[in-house]
N, C-alpha and C positions, 0 to 999 in steps of 0.2 A: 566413576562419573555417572550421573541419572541424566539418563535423556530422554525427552518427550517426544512422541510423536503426532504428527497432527495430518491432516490429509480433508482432500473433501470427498462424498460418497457417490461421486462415477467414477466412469473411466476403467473399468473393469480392465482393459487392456493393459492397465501398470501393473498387473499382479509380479509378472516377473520386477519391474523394479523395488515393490515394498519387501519382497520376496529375499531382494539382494542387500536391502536396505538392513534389516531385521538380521540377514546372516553377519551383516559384517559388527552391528553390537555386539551380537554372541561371541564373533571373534576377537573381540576383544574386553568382553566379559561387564559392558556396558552396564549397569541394572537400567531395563525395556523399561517406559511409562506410556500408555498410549489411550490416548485418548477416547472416551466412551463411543461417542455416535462412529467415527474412524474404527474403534474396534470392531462395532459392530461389521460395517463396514467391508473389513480384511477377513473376519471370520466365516461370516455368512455369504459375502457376495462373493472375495476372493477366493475363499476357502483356505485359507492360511490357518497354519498353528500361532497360538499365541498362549500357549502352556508356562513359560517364562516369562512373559510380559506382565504388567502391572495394570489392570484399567482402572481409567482414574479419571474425574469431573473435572470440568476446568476451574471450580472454585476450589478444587483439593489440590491444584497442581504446585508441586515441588519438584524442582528439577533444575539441572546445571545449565542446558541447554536445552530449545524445543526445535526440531529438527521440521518443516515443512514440506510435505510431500503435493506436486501438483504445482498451478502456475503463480504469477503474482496474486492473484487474488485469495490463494487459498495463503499467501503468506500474510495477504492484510488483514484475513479471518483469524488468522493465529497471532499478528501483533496485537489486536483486539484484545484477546485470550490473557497476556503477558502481559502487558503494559500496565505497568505500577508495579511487577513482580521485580522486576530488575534481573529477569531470563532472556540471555542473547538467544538469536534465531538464525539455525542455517538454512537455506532455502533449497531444496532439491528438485528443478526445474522437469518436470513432465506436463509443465502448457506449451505455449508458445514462445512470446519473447523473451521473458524473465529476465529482465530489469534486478529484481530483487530476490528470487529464485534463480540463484548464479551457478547450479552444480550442475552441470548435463547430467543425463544418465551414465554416460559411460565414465566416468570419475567417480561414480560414487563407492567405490571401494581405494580409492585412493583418496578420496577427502576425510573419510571415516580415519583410513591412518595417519592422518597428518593431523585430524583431532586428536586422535590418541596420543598423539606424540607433543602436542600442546603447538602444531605447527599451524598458528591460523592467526588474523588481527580481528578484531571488535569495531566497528565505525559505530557513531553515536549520530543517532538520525533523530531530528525535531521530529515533535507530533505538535497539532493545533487541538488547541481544547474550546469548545463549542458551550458555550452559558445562552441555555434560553430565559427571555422575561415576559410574559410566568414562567416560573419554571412548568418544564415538561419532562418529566420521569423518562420518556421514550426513546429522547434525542440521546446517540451516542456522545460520550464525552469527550474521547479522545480521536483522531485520523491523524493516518500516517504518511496520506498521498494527498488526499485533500476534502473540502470541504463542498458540496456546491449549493446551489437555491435557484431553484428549477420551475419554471411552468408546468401546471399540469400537460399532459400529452392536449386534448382538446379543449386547451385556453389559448387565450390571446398570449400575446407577450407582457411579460411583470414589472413593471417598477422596481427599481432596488435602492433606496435610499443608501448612499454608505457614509458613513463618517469616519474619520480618523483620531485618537485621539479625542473624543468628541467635538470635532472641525467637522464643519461639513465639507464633502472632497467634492460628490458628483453623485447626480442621480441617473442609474442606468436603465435603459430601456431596451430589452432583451430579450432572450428566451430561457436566460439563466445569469449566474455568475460563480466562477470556481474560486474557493481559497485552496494557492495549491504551497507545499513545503518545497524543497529543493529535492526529499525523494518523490514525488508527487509529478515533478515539473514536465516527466518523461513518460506521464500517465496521460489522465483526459486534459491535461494543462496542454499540451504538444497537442493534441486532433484541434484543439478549439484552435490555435493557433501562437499560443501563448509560448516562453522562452524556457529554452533549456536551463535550468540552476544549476550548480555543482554541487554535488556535497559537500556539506561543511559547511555553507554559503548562509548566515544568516539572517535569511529572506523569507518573505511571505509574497505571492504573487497572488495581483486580482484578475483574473483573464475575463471577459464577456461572452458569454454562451450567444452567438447567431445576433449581434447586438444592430438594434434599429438603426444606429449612426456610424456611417463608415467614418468617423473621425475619435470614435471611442476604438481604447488601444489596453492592452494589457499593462500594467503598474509592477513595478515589483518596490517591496517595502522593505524596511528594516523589521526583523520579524519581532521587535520589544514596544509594536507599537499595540491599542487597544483597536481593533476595527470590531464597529458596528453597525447592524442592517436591519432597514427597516422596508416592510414590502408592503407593495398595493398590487394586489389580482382583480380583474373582475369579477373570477368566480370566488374569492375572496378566500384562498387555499393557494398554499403551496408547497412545493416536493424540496425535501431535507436529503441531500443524500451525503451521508459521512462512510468515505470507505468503500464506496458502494450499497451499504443497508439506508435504505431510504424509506423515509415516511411521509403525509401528510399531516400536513398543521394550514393552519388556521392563521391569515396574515396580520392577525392581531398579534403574532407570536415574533417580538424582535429578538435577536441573535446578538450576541458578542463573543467574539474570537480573537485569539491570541497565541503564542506561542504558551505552551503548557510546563508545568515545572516538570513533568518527568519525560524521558525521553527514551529510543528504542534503540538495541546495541541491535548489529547486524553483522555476523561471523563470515567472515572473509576467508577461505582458506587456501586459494590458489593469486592471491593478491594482484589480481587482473586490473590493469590500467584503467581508470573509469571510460578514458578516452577510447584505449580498446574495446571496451562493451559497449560504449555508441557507436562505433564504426561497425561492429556485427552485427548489433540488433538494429542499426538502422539503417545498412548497407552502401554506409561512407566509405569510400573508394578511392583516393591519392589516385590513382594508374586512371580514372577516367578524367583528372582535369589533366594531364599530358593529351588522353585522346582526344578531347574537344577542342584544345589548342592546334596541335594538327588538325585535325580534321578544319578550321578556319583557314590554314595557311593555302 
C-alpha cells in the first residue's frame, strides 16, 4: 500500500508523533510518499530520517491513501492536494478539535494496524465548486468546509445579492456570507451561528456573517441547486475565502456555486459515532441536564 504524507511546517513539538507515525509504515512495510515542503519540513526542522521515504510534488502524487498530520485545517490543505485524485484521507489529529483529523495521538499505532489489516470505512464528503464570471484563474475551485464572501477587514458591510436557481431569494447586508457543506457545518458555519448538518445530509447552508437584520436567519438548501452572488462594496472589493485560502477580487466579479461532481472519501478507522465526536469536541454532556433539573427542584 503507498501512503502519503502531508503535514504543515510548525509545531516542531510533533516530532515524536511524525516520528511514530513513520515507524509504524516501516512496520508494516508501507512504501513512505511524503510530501515536498513537509519533507522538507521533518528533515531539516524535525531532524528525522527519511532515507526510505519517497519526496514527491503534489502534482506527482500517487498513492492509496494520504495520511494528514496536524489539525483540520492541515486536512483541508490536503483535501485541496487530492481532490479529483480519488485518494481517501486519514486525518491524524495533533491541533485542537479535529472534526475531521479523528486520530488522537495516542491511537496512532493502532490505526496504522487496523489500516493494515483493511479494518477502516471510507464516508464520501460533498465539496462545493466555486465558477467565477469572469473567470478568475486564482479563485480555488473546489472547498470542502465551505465557501465565504467577506468584507474587507476596513470596509463597511457588503451587499450580497443571492439567487437560486436564478430566482431571486434575498439581498443580504452583512459582514460576510458562508456556503457551508454538512462537513463544513461544524466549522465557521457553528461560530457564525449557523446549524449543525450530518453527514450524508444533502445540503448546502447559507449562514450571514454579523448580518445588519436581526430577522435574516441561516437557509439550509437542497445541495443540487445552482446558487449565485452578486456583491456591492464601497470599496468596491471583496474577500473570497474557500477553505481558508482567501483572496481579493473585485465586486464586479459574480460567483456561482454548487455542489461539485467529485467528492472526498475520508477514512474512518475507529468508526466513532458522529454523535460521539459532537459530544467531545463540543462538550455535550447528558449528566448535566439531570443536574440543572435538580438543581430547579
Amino acid at each position: 500500500m503507498k501512503i502519503a504524507l502531508f503535514g504543515n511546517n510548525h509545531q516542531a513539538s510533533k516530532s515524536l508523533h511524525v516520528q511514530r507515525i513513520i515507524d509504524a509504515l516501516r512496520k508494516h512495510r508501507f512504501h513512505i510518499y511524503i510530501e515536498r515542503d513537509f519533507a522538507t519540513f521533518v528533515s531539516d526542522v524535525l531532524g528525522l530520517s527519511l532515507t526510505d521515504c519517497e519526496v514527491v510534488s503534489e502534482a506527482d502524487l500517487d498513492a492509496d491513501i494520504a495520511v494528514s498530520v496536524g489539525g483540520d485545517g492541515t486536512f483541508l490543505g490536503t483535501a485541496s492536494v487530492v481532490a479529483g485524485k480519488d485518494i481517501p484521507i486519514l486525518g491524524i489529529n495533533t491541533g485542537r478539535l479535529g472534526f475531521l483529523a479523528d486520530v488522537s495521538p495516542e491511537n496512532i499505532e493502532q490505526a496504522f494496524d487496523r489500516l493494515a489489516a483493511g479494518d477502516y470505512l471510507t464516508e464520501q464528503h460533498s465539496l462545493i465548486a466555486t465558477t467565477p464570471h469572469p473567470q478568475c484563474t486564482d479563485v480555488p475551485p473546489l472547498a470542502l468546509n465551505e465557501v465565504a464572501v467577506l468584507k474587507h477587514d476596513n470596509s463597511s458591510t457588503i451587499e450580497i445579492a443571492v439567487s437560486i436557481n436564478d430566482q431571486p431569494m434575498t439581498n443580504y447586508v452583512a459582514d460576510g456570507l458562508l456556503i457551508a457543506t454538512p462537513t463544513g457545518s461544524t466549522g465557521y458555519n457553528l461560530s457564525a451561528g449557523g446549524p449543525i448538518i450530518t453527514p450524508g445530509t444533502s445540503a448546502l447552508c447559507l449562514t450571514p456573517v454579523a448580518p445588519h437584520s436581526l430577522s435574516v436567519r441561516p437557509v439550509v438548501l437542497p445541495d443540487n441547486v445552482k446558487i449565485s452572488l452578486k456583491v456591492k462594496s464601497r470599496s468596491g472589493r471583496y474577500l473570497l475565502a474557500s477553505d481558508g485560502r482567501s483572496l481579493s477580487l473585485p465586486d464586479s466579479v459574480e460567483l456561482c456555486l454548487g455542489r461539485a461532481a467529485q467528492s472526498i472519501q475520508v477514512v474512518k478507522i475507529f468508526h466513532t459515532s458522529y454523535f460521539n465526536t459532537l459530544r467531545a469536541k463540543l462538550g455535550w454532556n447528558d449528566a448535566s441536564i439531570g443536574e440543572s433539573r435538580t438543581s430547579q427542584l
